[in-house]
ROTORMI-263003 format. One record per residue (C-alpha): y, x, z. Coordinates in steps of 0.001 Angstrom, whole numbers. Layout:
N
- yy|xx|zz
- Y|X|Z
...
END
This chain:
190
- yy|xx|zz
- 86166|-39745|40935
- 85351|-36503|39417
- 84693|-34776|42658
- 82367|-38169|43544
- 80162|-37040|40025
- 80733|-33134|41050
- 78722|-33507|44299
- 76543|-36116|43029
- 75233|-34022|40207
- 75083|-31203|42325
- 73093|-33115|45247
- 70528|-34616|42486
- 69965|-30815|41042
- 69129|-29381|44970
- 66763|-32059|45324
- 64782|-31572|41444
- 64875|-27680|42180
- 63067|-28560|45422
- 60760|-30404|42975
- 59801|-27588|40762
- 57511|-24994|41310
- 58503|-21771|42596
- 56831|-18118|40661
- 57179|-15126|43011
- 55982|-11427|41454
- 53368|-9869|42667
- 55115|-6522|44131
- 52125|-4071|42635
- 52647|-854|44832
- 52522|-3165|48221
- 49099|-4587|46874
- 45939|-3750|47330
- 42384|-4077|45463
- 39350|-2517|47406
- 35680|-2852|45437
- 32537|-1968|47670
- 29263|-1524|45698
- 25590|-1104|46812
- 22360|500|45367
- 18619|393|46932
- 19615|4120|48526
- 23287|3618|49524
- 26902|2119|48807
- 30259|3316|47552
- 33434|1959|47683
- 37014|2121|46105
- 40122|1092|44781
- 41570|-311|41668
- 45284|-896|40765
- 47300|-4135|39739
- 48885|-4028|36940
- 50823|-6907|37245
- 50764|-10478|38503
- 52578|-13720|39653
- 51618|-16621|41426
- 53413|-19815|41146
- 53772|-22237|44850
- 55032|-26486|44855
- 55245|-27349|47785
- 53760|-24926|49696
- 50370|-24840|47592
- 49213|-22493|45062
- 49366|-24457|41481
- 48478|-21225|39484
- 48232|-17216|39402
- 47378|-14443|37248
- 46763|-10694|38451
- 46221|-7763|35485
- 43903|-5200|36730
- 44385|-1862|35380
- 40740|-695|35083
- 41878|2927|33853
- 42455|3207|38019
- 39261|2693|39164
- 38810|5087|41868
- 36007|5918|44396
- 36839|6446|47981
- 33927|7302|50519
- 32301|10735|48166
- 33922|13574|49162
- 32698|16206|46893
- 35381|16492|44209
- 32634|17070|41321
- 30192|14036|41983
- 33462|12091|42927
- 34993|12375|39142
- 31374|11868|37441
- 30990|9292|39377
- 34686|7347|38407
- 33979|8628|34470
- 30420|6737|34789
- 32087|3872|36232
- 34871|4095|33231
- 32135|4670|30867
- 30128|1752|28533
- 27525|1682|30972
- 29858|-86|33472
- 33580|-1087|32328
- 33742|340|29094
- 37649|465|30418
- 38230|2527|26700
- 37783|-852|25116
- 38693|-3113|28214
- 41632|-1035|30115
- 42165|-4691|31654
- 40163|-7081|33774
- 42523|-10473|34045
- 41738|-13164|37064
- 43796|-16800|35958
- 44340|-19071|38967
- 43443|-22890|37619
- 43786|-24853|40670
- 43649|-24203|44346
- 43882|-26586|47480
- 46160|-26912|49727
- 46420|-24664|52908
- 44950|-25759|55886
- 45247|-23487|58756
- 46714|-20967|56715
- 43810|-20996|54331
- 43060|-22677|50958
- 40477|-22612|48705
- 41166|-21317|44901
- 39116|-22157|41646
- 39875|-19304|38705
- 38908|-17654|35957
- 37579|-14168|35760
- 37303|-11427|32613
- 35314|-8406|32516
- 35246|-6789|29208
- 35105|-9614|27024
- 33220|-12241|29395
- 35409|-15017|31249
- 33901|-16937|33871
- 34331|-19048|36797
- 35082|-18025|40424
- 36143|-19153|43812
- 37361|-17870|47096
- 39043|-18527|49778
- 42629|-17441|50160
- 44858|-16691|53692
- 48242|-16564|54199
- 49391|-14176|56952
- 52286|-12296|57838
- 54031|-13055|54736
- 50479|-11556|52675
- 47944|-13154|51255
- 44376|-11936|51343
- 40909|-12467|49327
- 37845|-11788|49336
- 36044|-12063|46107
- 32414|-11387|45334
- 31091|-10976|41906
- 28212|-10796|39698
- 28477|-8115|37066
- 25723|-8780|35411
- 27484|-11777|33896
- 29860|-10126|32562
- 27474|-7420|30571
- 27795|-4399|33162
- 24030|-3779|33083
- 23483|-378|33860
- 20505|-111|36782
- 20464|-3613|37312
- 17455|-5043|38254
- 18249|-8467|36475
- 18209|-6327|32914
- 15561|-3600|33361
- 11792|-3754|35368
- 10544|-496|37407
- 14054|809|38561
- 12689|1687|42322
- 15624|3166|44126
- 17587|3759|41084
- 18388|141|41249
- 22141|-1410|42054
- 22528|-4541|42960
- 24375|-7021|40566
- 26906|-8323|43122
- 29959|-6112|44355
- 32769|-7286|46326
- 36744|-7064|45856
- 38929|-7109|48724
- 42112|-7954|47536
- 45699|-8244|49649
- 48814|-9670|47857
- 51890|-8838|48332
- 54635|-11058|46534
- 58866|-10029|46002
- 60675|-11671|47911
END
């Protein structure tokens, strides 16, 4: 009888763990976050580190996520000349942009997300720059055990002002655009 209640018990807790919600890690130094930027006379683009993340899956659909972004990493990629290429990053560290002394993090909260169709899904979350949180979506794809995003944003929403054209008038080609775009590829521990 007791070997009857051993596998009994044991059957009923496979099927609940199948229930429950997986969390995988993200695995930081196999991820990737990519920004691309444009101005009236040009673009630049870059990376930016994870610090950390998870995302938790039930049932083969994402039911929530959250990625730290180290903003102390922000790092330009396409100016070669070493001098321009380190004013550049400290004006992008600097209160005119990130103000990454008083924000070192940016945090992105998954809320809700549907399910994968095709290998895609759409997800609803919550952004924070500096001190502003916000809503955003984008589209997610699963492929070859990755998933990738791409995720366009408004900084002038979240008080990065400097040479926008949505804070200050007569800017000519001094003026950057408000919207940048972060390419981001996940990679989770297995």
């Amino acid at each position: 009888m007791k070997t009857i209640q051993t596998i009994f018990t044991m059957a009923l807790l496979m099927i609940s763990l199948s229930l429950f919600a997986q969390k995988m890690n993200v695995d930081t130094q196999k991820s990737s976050l990519q920004w691309f930027g444009e101005k009236v006379t040009g673009k630049h683009d870059g990376t930016i580190q994870l610090k950390e993340g998870h995302i938790t899956m039930k049932d083969g659909q994402i039911t929530q996520g959250e990625f730290v972004i180290d903003m102390t990493t922000i790092a330009n990629r396409d100016v070669e000349d070493a001098e321009y290429k380190a004013k550049l990053e400290g004006h992008l560290k600097s209160d005119d942009f990130f103000g990454v002394g008083t924000y070192p993090v940016s945090k992105l909260e998954i809320k809700e997300a549907t399910k994968f169709q095709q290998n895609k899904a759409t997800v609803k979350a919550h952004l924070t720059i500096k001190k502003t949180t916000l809503p955003v979506e984008f589209e997610v794809e699963q492929k070859d055990g990755m998933m990738y995003a791409t995720i366009v944003v408004d900084r002038s929403k979240y008080d990065v002002r400097y040479g926008s054209g949505s804070f200050f008038e007569g800017l000519g080609d001094k003026m950057i655009y408000d919207e940048f775009t972060m390419k981001v590829v996940i990679a989770l521990k297995k």
